[in-house]
Residue, then its C-alpha position, 0 to 999 in steps of 0.5 A: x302611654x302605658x306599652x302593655x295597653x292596647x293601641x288598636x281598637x282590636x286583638x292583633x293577627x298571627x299571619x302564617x305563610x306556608x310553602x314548598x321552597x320555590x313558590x314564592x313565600x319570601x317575595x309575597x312576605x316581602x311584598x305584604x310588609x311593603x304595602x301594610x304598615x300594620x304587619x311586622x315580621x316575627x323573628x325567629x331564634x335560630x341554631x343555623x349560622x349567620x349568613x353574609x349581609x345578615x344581621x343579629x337580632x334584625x334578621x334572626x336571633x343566633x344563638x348556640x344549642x345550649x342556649x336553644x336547649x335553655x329556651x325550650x326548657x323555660x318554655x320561652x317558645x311558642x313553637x319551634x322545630x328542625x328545618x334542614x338541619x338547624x332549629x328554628x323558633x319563635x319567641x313567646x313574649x313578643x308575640x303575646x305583647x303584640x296581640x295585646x296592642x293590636x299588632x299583626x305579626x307575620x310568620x314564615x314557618x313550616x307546616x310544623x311550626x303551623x301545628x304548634x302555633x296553631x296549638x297554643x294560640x289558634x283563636x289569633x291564628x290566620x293561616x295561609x298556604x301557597x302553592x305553585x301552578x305545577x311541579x314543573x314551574x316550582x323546579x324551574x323557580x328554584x333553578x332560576x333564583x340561582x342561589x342552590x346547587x342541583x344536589x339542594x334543588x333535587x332536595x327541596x324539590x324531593x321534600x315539595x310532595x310532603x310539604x304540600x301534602x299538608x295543605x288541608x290543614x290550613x284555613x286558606x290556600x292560594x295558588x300563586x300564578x301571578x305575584x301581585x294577584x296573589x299578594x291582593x288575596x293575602x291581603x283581603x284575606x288579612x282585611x277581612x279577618x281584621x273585622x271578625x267580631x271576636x277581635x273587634x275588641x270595641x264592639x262591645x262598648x258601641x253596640x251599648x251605646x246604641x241600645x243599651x246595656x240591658x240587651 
């Protein structure tokens, strides 16, 4: 089978998953790739290094800033952008093979990172936001993962604000109260965009077949 050709009867889905750190876009991310076989998570080229336990080209493709500065230059990303100090990217040419094959690809990226994809491909875009139920429940998260320091929890907690305050421009937003409710909306929201007709790329063949070429 030719690996340029469709394998699905339909154009793939860009996912994008949004959130203040905290609020649970890790866990739902995982969550959707465990129950839907049809998604799979983008991986991003990344400056920031290595941490213990990650693996190259499985969790991020490391690279160093002269190769960063390469790929901007031969336009090799679709987006990319500055997020605590490092940057982070997604390359072009696997997102581009995946929508030809009807393949739904899963983004956790920034409300940036958003803008630019929405920029260069939106009509493939489906774009999600997550908040937390309060500020309160958002810091008590951050300090029950266990993972920061308190200098870094008053960060992110600092940046929360105006990461939200981006939730406008984002075609769904989700509250997430309880994990599993909000990973069945995901996923209905996925289902439904799934059945668009303009990513229905077999419909024009039946509706012929039911009535004609001349309608």
């Amino acid at each position: 089978m030719d690996p340029d050709q469709p394998t699905r009867r339909r154009r793939g889905l860009l996912i994008v998953l949004s959130s203040p750190s905290g609020a649970g876009k890790s866990t739902i991310s995982r969550m959707l790739l465990d129950a839907d076989k049809e998604v799979t998570m983008s991986i991003s080229a990344t400056t920031r290094p290595k941490r213990t336990g990650e693996v190259d080209d499985v969790d991020y493709h490391f690279v160093d800033d002269a190769e960063f500065d390469r790929m901007i230059a031969a336009n090799e990303f679709v987006e990319w952008a500055y997020v605590f100090g490092y940057r982070y990217g997604t390359p072009k040419a696997p997102v581009k093979q995946a929508l030809r094959k009807g393949r739904d690809i899963l983004f956790d990226i920034d409300w940036q990172g958003t803008q630019q994809l929405k920029a260069a491909m939106g009509e493939d875009l489906v774009s999600i936001f997550l908040l937390p139920p309060s500020m309160a429940e958002l810091q008590h998260r951050l300090e029950e993962r266990g993972t920061d320091s308190h200098e870094t929890i008053a960060d992110r907690m600092s940046r929360a604000g105006a990461e939200i305050s981006h939730w406008p421009e984002y075609e769904y937003v989700l509250v997430n109260r309880d994990v599993d409710e909000c990973v069945a909306e995901v996923r209905a929201i996925v289902a439904a965009e799934r059945l668009k007709k303009d990513r229905r790329t077999d419909l024009v063949a039946s509706i012929r077949e039911l009535i004609g070429p001349q309608h």
